[in-house]
Structure formats: C-alpha cells, structure tokens
MARDRENKOL-829504 format. One record per atom (N, C-alpha, C): x, y, z. Coordinates in steps of 0.1 Angstrom, whole numbers, plus 5000, padded with zeros to 4 digits. Each point is the difference from the previous one (the first is absolute). Layout:
BEGIN
XYZ;...
END
This chain:
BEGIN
500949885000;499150125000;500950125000;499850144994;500950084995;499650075017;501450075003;499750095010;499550144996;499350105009;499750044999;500450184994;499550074993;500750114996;500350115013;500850085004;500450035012;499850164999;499250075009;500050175000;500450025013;500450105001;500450075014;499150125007;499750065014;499450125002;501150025009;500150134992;500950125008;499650055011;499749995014;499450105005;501550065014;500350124999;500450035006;499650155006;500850105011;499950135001;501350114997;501049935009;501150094998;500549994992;500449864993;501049984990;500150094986;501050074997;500050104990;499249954990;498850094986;499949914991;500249944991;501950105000;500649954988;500349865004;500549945013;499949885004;499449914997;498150024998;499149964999;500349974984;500250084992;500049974988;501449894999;500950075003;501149864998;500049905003;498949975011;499749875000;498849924993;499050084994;499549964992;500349964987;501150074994;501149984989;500649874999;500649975014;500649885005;499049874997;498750005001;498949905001;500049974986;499950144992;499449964987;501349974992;501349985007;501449964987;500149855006;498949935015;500149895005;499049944990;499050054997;498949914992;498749985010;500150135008;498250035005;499350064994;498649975003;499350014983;499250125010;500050065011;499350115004;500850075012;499750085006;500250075009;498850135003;499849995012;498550095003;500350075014;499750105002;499950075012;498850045005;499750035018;498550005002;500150135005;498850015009;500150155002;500350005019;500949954998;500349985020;501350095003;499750135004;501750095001;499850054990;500149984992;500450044987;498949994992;499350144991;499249984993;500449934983;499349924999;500349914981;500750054992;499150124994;500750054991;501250014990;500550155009;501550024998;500649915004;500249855006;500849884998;500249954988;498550004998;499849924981;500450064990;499550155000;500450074992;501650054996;500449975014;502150004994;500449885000;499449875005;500049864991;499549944987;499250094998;499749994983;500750134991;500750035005;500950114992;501249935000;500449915012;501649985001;499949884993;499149884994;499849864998;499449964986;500149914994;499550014983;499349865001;500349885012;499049894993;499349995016;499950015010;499749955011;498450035004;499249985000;498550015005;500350105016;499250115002;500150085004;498550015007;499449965016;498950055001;499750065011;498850015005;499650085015;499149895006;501249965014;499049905004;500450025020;498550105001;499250034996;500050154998;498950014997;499950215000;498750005008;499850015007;499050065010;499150094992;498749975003;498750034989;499250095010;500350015015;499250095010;500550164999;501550024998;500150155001;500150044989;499949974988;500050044984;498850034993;499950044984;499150024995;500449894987;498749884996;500649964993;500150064984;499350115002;500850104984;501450044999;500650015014;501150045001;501249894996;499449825008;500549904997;499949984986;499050044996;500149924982;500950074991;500250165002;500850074997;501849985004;500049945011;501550005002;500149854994;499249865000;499949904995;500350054982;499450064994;500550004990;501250074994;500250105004;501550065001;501249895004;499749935010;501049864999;500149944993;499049974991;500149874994;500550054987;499650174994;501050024990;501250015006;500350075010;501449945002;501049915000;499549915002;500349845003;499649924985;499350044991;500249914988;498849905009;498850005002;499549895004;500949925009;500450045008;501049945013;498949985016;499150104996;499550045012;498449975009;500149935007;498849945008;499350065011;499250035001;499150105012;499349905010;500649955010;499449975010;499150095016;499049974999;499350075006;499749885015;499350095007;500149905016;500050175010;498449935011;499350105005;501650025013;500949955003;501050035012;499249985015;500650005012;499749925006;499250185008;498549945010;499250075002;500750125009;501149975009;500350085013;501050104992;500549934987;501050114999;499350104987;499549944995;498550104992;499650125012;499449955010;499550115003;501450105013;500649944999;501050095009;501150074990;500349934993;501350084990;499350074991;498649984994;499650114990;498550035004;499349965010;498750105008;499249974986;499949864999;498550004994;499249845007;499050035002;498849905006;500949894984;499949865010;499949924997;499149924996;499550034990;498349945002;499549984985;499249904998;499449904987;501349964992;500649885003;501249984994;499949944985;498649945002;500049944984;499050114993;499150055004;499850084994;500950124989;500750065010;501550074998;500649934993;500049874996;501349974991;499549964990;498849924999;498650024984;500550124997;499550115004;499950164993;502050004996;500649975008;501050074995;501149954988;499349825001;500549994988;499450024988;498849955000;498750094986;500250105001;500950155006;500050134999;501549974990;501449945005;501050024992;500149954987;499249855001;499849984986;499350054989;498950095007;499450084992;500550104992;501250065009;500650105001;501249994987;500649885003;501149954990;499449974985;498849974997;499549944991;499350124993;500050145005;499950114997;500150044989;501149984993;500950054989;499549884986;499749915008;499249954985;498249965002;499550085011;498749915002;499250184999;501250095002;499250135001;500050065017;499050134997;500250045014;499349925015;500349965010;499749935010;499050055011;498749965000;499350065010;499849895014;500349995009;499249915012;499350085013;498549905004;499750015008;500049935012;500750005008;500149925010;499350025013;500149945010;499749995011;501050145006;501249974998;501050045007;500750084992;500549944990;500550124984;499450044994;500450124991;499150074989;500550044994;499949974984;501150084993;499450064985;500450124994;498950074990;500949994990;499449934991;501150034985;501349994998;500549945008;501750004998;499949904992;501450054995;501149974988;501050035006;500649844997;501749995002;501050134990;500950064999;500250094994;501549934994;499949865000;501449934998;499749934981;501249984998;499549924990;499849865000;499849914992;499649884999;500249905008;501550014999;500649855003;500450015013;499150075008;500150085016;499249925005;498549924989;499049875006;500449935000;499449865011;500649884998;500850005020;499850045009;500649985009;499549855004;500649935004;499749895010;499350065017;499449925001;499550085012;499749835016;501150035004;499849905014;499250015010;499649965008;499650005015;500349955006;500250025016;500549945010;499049965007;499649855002;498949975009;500449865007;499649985010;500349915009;498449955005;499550065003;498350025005;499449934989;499149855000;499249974988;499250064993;498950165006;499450114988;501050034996;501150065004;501250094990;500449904987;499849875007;500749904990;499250054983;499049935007;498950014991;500150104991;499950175006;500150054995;501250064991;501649905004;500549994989;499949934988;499249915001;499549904988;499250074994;499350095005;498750064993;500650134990;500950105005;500450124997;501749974995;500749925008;501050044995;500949944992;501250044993;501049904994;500449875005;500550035014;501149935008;499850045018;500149935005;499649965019;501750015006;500250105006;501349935009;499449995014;500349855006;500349975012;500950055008;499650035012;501050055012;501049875002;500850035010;501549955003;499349835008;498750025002;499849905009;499249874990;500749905000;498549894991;500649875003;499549894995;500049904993;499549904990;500349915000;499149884984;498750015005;499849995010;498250005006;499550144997;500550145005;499950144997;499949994986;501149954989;499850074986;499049904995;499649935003;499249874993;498350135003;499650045015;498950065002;500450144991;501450025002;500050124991;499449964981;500249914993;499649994985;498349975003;499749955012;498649994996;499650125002;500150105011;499350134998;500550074989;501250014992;499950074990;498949944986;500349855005;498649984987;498750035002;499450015015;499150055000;499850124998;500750105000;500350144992;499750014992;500649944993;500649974981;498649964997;499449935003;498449974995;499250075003;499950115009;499350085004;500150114985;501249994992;500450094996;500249944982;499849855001;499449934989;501450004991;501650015009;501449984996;500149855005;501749994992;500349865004;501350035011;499549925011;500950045011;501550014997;500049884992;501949984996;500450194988;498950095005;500750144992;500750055012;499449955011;500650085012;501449975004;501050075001;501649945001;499750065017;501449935010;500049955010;501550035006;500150105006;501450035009;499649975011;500849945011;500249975015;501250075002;499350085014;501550035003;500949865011;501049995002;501149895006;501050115008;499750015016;501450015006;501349944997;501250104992;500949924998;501550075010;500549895004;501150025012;501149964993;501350064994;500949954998;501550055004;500449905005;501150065004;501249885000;501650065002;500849864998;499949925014;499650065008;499349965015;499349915002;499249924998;499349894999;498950055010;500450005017;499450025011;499750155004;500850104989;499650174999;498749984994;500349974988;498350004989;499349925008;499949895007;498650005013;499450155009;501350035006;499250075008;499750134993;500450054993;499350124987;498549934994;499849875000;498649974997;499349965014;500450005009;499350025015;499650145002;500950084992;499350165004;499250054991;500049894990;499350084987;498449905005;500149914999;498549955010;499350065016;500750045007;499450095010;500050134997;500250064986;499550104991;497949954996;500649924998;498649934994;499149995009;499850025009;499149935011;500050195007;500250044993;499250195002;498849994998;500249944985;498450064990;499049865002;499250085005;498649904999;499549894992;500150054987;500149934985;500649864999;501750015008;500449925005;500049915009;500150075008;499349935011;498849855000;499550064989;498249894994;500849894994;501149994992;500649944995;501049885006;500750125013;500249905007;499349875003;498550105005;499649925009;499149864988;499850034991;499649914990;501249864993;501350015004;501249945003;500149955014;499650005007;500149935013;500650085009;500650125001;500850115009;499250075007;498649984998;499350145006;500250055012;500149935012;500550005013;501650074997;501149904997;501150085002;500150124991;499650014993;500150184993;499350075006;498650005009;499750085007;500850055008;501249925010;500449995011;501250084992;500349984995;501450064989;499550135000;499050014995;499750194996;500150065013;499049935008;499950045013;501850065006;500649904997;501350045008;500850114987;499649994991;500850124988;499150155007;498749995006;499650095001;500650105012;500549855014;500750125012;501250004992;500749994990;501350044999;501249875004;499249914999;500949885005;500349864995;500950114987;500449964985;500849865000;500850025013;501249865000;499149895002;498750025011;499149875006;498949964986;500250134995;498949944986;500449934992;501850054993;500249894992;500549865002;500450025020;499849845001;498849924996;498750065002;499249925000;499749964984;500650084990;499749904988;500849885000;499249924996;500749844999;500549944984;500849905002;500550004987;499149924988;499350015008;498649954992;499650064987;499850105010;499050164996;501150064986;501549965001;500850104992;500549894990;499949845002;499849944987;499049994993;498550045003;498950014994;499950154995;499950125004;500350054991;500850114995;501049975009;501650044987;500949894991;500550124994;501649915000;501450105008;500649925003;501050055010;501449914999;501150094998;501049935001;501550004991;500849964995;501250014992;499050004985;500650084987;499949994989;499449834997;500949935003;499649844993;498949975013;500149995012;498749985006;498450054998;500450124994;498650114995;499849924982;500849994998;499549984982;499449815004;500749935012;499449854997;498650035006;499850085013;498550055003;499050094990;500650054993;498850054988;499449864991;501049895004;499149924990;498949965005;499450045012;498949925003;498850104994;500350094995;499350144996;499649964983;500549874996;499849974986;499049994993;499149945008;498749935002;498750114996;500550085010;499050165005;499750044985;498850065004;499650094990;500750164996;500050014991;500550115004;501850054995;500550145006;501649985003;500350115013;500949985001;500750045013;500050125001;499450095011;501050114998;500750015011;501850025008;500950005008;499650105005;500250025013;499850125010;500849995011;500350115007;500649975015;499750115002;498750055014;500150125005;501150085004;500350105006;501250055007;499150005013;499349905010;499650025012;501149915008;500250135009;501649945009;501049964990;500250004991;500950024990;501350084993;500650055003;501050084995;499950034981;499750064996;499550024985;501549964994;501350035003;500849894993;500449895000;498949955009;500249875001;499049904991;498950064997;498950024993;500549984983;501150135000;500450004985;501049904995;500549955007;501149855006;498949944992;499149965008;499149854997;499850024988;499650124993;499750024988;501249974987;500750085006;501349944995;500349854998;500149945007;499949815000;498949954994;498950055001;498649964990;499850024992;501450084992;499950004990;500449914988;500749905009;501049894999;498549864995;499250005006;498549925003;499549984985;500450094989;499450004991;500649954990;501649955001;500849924994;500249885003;500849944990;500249855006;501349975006;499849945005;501049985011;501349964991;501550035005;500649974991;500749914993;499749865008;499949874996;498849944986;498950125002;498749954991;500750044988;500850145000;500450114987;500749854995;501050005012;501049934987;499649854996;498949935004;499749844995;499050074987;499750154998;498949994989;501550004987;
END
C-alpha cells in the first residue's frame, strides 16, 4: 500500500517569517506536497502570501482561518488574490476556532456555528464565482450581500475550499458544502470510518459523490535525534489538547475521558510537570508519532490504510519554537526514502 502524501502546518509566534518561509522551501525541495498555516498567533495570511511568492511547486493553504472575526467577502477576496499568486497552489481552509478564544481574543458572541458556516461558505463561493456567474446578491440569516462582483480576473475562480469538523453536523456539513474535511490532531480507524459516513450523508444531502470530498488529518509529529526528547514534546503537545472541549469529546469517545479530564484539570492550576506525567504511552502511540527520523517514518506506516493524508504539526505549547523548527527540519527527511531504499532502487 503506497504511503501517504505528507503536508506540514506551520504554526508558530516568534519565529522570524523569513524563517517561516525557509522552512517551507525546505519541505517543498523534500517532496511535501503542502504546507498550511492557521490562525493561532499569527494571522494566515501574510505567511501564505510570502510562501507563495518564495515557492513555485508546493500547495500552500489556510488551515484554519477562523470564519467568527472576518467577513466572508473579505475571505473570498484575499482567497483569490492567493491563488493568482500561487498559480493555483492555494487552498482556503475555513473552521469556526475554538469558542473561548473567539470570544475573548476578538469580542464576538460565539453563537449558531453551523448556521455561520452554511452562510459563510455559500457567501465565498458565491463571491469567487463572481467574475464568471455575474454580480453576487445573498440573503442570509446572518450575511447579506448586494451585487458584488469580484473585481479580479478569471483564473482568480476555482478555490478549493476545506472545513475543519470533528462534531458529526459539521461533518456533514462538509460533505454537503465543501471540497475537502480536515480532521483535528485527535482520531482513529473507528473516528475516520464515522468520519466517511457523515460525509456521505452530507454528500447525499447534497446529491455529490462523497469520494469528491478530499481528507487531511492533522498528526502530532515529534521528531527529534532523541528518541525519549520526541516523547516528552508529544506529552506536551497532548496536554495542549485536553484545553479545548472539542477534544476533550474525542478523548472521551477513545477511552480517555476520565484521564484528560483530570489532565486539563491539572494544565488548568498550572501544574504542567504533573499533567504531562499523566499522559501514558498509550495515549502518544495512538495518536502521535514520536521519535528518531527512522522511528517516525516506520510509525507513519500505520497511517497507510487512513483515508485521507497527513498533515504534520507540532504546537509550540511548552515548546521552545526552535525546537519546533528542529522537528521540522528532520521531517523533512519523512518524505524521502531512506537511504538504503535510494540505493536498492
């Protein structure tokens, strides 16, 4: 069975972004077929936009862009300005972000999530489709838009358009509306198996064939020449996880519900060392990979199977961001063959 094609998400804060781009450069002379940034620290954008100026083959997307503090006229407009930049390089992933930091970092009510994200992708694709369908009127519940016209030329239509859903309506509602579903950091064979049925029930809702919908998961990836470093970098990157609620459900649908409570619970007083004891090595062979270059690439094969392809992540929670760019550096190694494979072909 072929392994799988490999993307990365950038997400950092401090790290310079010409850095940011050099390492994206690095992925795409390794043979990664994407690289995406979200909107955590750092807004999407201007990451993409000087990664699709610095890069000529590499898939370039936003995963995610938070759909609560924006306008999606404003999204379809910077979506297509990308994608002429990028030569059709460029993917719009959208995903409502998590409820507490919606309403504390940008002061808006968190409130009708699917509704919100119906309107906001029938608003961008409306919006994109502008230039050859004419001027764009919608009425929504929540959006409203009079006569626009994209003011771009042609080959500006045509975005791909993702969602981020974990929740079975969101599912759905990526089968129904959108291109492509990315999965959060947390899943498995039982998870993606319920995940293709609610996209088909989407997709029928919507009278498509589910196999139009393409499929990114994100994968905690820990690598380091350390063996027992890249564990405990995915001990901190899972008591990251057990913040958000979302997750949390996930856990507890995996058999963890008890200990990730108790985990958040202790990330909450600040009692980071006793939290990442309590992840077990259970919890970080199911769902990471962790470990030396050749120990991470023999653990991706169990990822062969999945639907879908990868995309690599490592928060910077409790993390040192060049340690971060390390791992990235070494995973970039993941997408070649090892050097014994080069030389028997």
């Amino acid at each position: 069975m072929p392994e799988p094609e490999l993307s990365a998400s950038l997400i950092f804060s401090r790290t310079p972004l010409a850095e940011l781009v050099d390492l994206a450069r690095r992925l795409e002379d390794a043979g990664y077929h994407r690289v995406c940034f979200g909107e955590a620290w750092r807004e999407p954008v201007v990451p993409m936009t000087a990664t699709l100026a610095a890069t000529s083959r590499i898939g370039v997307g936003s995963a995610i862009s938070q759909i609560y503090p924006v306008n999606p006229v404003v999204v379809a407009q910077q979506a297509a300005q990308l994608q002429e930049l990028g030569a059709g390089r460029f993917t719009l992933g959208l995903g409502l972000g998590a409820g507490f930091v919606v309403e504390r970092w940008f002061g808006v009510p968190y409130e009708r999530p699917l509704r919100r994200t119906r309107e906001f992708i029938e608003v961008v694709r409306g919006v994109l489709g502008s230039p050859e369908h004419g001027p764009f009127s919608y009425e929504g519940e929540i959006f409203r838009v009079r006569k626009y016209r994209l003011p771009f030329a042609e080959q500006t239509v045509g975005v791909p358009i993702y969602l981020a859903a974990i929740g079975p309506r969101m599912q759905e509602l990526a089968g129904e509306l959108a291109d492509g579903i990315i999965v959060g950091s947390l899943h498995s064979p039982r998870f993606m198996e319920e995940t293709k049925k609610r996209i088909a029930i989407g997709a029928d809702r919507a009278d498509r064939d589910p196999n139009e919908v393409a499929l990114w998961y994100y994968l905690t990836c820990c690598v380091s020449n350390d063996s027992e470093r890249a564990r405990a970098l995915a001990r901190r990157s899972l008591v990251y996880l057990t913040q958000y609620p979302h997750y949390r459900r996930v856990y507890a649908e995996e058999g963890f519900g008890a200990l990730a409570e108790r985990i958040a619970g202790l990330a909450r007083e600040r009692a980071m060392e006793r939290a990442e004891a309590a992840i077990t090595d259970e919890m970080i062979d199911r769902f990471c990979i962790a470990g030396t270059v050749a120990e991470c690439r023999d653990q991706l094969r169990r990822y062969a199977g999945y639907p879908g392809s990868p995309v690599l992540h490592l928060v910077p929670f409790r993390i040192e961001e060049d340690e971060v760019v390390e791992s990235f550096r070494l995973a970039a190694q993941l997408a070649q063959a090892p050097a014994g494979a080069r030389a028997a072909t």
